[in-house]
C-alpha positions in Angstrom: -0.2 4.3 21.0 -1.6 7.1 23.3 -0.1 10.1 21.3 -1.6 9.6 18.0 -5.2 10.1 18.8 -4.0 13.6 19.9 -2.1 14.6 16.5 -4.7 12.8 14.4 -7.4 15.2 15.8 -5.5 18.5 14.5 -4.1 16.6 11.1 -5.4 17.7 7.9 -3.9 14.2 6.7 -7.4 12.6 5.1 -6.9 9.0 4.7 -9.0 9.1 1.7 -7.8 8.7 -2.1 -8.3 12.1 -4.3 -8.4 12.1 -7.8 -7.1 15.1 -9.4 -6.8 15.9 -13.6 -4.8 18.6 -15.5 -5.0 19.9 -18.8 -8.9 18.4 -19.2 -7.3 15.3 -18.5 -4.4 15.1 -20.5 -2.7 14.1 -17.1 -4.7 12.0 -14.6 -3.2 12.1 -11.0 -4.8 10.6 -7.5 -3.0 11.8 -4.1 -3.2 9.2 -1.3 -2.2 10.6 2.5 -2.8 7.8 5.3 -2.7 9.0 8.7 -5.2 7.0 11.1 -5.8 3.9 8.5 -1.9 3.4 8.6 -1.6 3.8 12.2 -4.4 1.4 13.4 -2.4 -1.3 10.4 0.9 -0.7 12.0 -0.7 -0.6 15.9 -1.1 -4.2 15.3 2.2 -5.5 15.2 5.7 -4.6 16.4 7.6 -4.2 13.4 11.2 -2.7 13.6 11.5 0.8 11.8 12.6 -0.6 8.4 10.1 -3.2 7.6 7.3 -0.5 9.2 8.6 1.9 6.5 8.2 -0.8 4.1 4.5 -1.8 5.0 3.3 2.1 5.5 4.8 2.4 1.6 3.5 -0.4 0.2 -0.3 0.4 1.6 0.1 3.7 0.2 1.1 2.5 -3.1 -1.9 -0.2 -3.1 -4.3 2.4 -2.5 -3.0 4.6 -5.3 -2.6 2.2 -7.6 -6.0 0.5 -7.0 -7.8 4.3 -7.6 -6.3 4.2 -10.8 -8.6 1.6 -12.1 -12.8 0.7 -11.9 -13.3 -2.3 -10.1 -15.4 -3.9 -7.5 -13.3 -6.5 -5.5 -10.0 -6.5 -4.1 -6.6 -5.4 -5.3 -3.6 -6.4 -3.8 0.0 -5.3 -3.7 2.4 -8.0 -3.1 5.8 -8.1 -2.9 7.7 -11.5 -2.3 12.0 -12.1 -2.2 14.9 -13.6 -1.0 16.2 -11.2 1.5 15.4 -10.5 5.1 12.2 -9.3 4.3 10.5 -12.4 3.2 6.8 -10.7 1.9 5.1 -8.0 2.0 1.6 -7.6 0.9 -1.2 -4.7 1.2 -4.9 -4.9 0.1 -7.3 -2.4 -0.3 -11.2 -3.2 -1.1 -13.0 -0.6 -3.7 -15.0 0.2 -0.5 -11.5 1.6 1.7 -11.1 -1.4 3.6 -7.1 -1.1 3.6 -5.0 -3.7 5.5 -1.3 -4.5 5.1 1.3 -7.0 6.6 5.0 -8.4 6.7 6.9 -11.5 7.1 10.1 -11.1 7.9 13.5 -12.7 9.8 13.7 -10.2 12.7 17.1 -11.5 13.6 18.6 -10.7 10.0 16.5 -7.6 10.1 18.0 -5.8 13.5 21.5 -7.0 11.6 20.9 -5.4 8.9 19.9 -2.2 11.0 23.0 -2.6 13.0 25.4 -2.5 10.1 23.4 0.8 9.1 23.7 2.6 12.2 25.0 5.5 10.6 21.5 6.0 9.0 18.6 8.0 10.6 17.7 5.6 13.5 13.7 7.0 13.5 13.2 6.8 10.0 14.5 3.1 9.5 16.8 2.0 6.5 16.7 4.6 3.3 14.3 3.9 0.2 18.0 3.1 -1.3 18.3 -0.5 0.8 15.4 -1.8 -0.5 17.3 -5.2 -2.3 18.9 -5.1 0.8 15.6 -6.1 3.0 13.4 -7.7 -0.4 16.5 -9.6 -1.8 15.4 -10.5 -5.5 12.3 -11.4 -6.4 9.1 -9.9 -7.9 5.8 -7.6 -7.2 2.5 -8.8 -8.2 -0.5 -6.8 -9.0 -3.7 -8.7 -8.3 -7.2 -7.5 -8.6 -9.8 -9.7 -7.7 -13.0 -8.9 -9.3 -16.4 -9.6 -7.0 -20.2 -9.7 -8.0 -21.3 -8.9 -11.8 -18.0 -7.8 -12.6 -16.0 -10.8 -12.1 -17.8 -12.7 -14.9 -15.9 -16.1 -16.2 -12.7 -14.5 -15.6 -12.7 -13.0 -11.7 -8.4 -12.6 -11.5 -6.1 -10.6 -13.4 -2.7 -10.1 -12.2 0.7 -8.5 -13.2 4.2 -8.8 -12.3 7.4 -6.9 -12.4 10.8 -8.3 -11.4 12.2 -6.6 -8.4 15.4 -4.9 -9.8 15.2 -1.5 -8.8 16.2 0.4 -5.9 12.5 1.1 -4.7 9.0 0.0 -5.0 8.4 3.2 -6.6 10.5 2.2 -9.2 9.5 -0.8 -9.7 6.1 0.4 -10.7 7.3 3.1 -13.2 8.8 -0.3 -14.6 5.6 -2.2 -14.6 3.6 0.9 -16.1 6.2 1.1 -19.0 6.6 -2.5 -20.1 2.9 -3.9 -19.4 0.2 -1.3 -19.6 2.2 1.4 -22.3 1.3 4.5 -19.7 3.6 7.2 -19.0 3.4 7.2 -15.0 5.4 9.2 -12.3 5.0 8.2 -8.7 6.0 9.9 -5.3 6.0 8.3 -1.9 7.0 9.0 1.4 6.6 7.9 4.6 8.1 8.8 8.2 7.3 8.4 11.7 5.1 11.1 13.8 7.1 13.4 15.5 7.7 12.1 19.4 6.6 8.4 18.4 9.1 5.6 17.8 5.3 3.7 16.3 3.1 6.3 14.4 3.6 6.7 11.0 2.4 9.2 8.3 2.5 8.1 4.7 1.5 10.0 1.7 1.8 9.1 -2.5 0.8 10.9 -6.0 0.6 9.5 -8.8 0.6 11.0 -12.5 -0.2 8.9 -15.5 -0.5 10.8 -19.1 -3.8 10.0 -20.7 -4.0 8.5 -24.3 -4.5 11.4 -26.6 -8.3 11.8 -27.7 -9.2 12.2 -30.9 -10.7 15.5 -30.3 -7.2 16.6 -28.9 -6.4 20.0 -30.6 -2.8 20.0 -29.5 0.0 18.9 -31.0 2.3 16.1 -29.8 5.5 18.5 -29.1 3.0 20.6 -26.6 1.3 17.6 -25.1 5.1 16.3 -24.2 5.8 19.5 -22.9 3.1 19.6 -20.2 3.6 15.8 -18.9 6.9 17.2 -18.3 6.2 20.2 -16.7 3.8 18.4 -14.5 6.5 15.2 -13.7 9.0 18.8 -13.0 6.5 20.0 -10.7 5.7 16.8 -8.7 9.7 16.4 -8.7 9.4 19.5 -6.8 7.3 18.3 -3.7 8.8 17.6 -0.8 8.6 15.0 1.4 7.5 17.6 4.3 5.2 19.3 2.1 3.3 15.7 1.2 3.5 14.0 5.1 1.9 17.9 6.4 -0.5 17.4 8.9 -1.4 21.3 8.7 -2.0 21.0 4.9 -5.1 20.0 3.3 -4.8 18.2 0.5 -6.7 20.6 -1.6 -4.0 23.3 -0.3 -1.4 20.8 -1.7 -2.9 20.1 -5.0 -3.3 24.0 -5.6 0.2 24.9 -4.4 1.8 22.1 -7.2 -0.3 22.7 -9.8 -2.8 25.8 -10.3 -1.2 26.7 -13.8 -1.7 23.5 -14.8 -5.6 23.6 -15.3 -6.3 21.9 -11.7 -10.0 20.1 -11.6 -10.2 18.2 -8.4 -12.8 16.0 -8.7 -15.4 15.8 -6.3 -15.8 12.2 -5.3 -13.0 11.5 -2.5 -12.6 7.5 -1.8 -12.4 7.3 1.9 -10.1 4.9 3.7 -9.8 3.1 6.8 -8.1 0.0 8.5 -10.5 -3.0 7.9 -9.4 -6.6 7.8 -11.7 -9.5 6.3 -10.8 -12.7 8.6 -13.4 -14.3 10.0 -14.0 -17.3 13.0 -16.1 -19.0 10.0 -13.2 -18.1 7.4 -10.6 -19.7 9.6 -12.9 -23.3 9.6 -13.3 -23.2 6.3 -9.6 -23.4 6.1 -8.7 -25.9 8.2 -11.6 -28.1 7.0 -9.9 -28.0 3.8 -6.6 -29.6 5.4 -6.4 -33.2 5.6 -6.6 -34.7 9.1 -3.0 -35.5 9.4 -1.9 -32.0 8.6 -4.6 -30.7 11.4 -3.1 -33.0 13.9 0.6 -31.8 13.6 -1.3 -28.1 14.6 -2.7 -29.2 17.6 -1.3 -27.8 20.6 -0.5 -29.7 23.5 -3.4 -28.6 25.5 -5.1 -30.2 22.5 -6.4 -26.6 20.8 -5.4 -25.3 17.4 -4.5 -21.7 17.8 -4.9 -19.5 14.5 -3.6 -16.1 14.4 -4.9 -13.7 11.3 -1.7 -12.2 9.9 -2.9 -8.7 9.3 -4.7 -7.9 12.1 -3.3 -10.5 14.8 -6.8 -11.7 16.0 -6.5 -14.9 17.3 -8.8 -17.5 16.9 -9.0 -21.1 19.0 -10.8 -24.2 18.4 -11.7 -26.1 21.2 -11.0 -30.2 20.6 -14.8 -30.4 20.7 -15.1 -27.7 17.7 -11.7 -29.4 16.0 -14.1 -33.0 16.2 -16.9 -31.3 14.6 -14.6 -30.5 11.9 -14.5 -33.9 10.9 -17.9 -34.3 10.5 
């Protein structure tokens, strides 16, 4: 994708994960705007505009929801169903390393795009069709804790049915039945302007802080500025947040400077990285038993391995395959 070295040099998008508060952190926000990261995710594959829409948001939405919380690991965004997009899943590490995938039925896909030709052809199916590509099913929250954290207990997980029209909402649900915290998200994504393949993406997130015990207000104002501030995030625009001429300081400061803005100084910086690994991928299919590793060799007797997030592709010789059973 030739053109979007050239725009990512002038765009003010930061691919890095700023935490914001207002009030003294009576609301707690983080803005997330992918530019490069997303494009060297989606570079890898050749996804049709709806399920590219559908990975861009759901990386997005893994990095801000993972920023939300202290960890040293792994989270992961998962999203599984019935419908012609069979999975999607996004990880981010609590060091950036963000990569992102999809498996889908391309065949019941482009018939799915065909029947909504009406829709804007560039920007894929609308936020709207999302039961149309997922189907049913659910979204799982994993984080997978690493190192001193992890302790006995290195996995905790939630999960939310998929019954609403967008992941977006789906997450509003998740926040309201399993961790009790008023949250309002916004996400967006859209292609580059002049690419069919480059894609901008860009998410805030609000969530309303417990109230402190040193808390001087009363409940009646505190309600009244989580909604002025889920008013005020109503009012950004998907242009405003997918700007590559805006910093996201400038964005911050346009939505909320009477709303005691403190952008905090520590900015979590993203890029594409993927984890798999030639070693990895033979401690994999060492673990298979022999029969199962003979119906994957190939007819020129190789097993050929390809990593679904990044598409590297790794081969084992029948030499390296016999060493496997040693």
């Amino acid at each position: 994708m030739a053109s979007s070295d050239t725009s990512a040099a002038v765009s003010l998008l930061s691919d890095q994960c700023l935490t914001f508060l207002l009030h003294n952190g009576t609301v707690r926000g983080r803005l997330v705007r992918l530019d490069r990261a997303l494009a060297e995710i989606l570079d890898r594959h050749a996804y049709p505009a709806p399920v590219a829409r559908l990975v861009a948001e759901t990386a997005t939405l893994a990095v801000v929801l993972a920023f939300a919380m202290k960890f040293d690991g792994v989270f992961t965004l998962q999203a599984q169903g019935d419908g012609p997009v069979r999975m999607l899943v996004a990880d981010v590490t609590s060091d950036g390393d963000l990569r992102a995938y999809a498996s889908f039925d391309a065949d019941a896909v482009a018939a799915l795009e065909h029947r909504s030709s009406h829709q804007d052809a560039r920007s894929g199916m609308s936020e709207a069709s999302l039961q149309h590509l997922l189907g049913a099913g659910t979204l799982v929250f994993t984080v997978d804790l690493a190192g001193t954290m992890a302790g006995a207990n290195n996995r905790y997980q939630g999960i939310v049915p998929m019954e609403d029209a967008t992941l977006s909402e789906c997450i509003h649900r998740y926040f309201r039945q399993s961790e009790q915290l008023e949250t309002a998200v916004k996400v967006t994504t859209a292609p580059q302007a002049g690419s069919d393949t480059a894609w901008r993406a860009g998410a805030v997130m609000l969530q309303r802080m417990p109230r402190t015990p040193d808390e001087h207000r009363t409940d009646e104002e505190l309600d009244e500025l989580w909604r002025t501030a889920v008013v005020l995030l109503g009012s950004l625009t998907n242009a405003e947040l997918l700007n590559p001429e805006l910093a996201d300081g400038e964005l911050l400061y346009r939505l909320f400077h009477q709303e005691e803005l403190t952008v905090a100084s520590e900015q979590r910086g993203l890029h594409f990285g993927c984890r798999c690994s030639r070693e990895r991928v033979e401690t994999t299919l060492r673990n298979f038993a022999a029969e199962d590793r003979a119906d994957m060799v190939q007819d020129d007797g190789t097993i050929s391995v390809q990593c679904q997030f990044c598409s590297t592709e790794y081969v084992f010789t029948p030499a390296e395959l016999g060493h496997l059973h040693s």
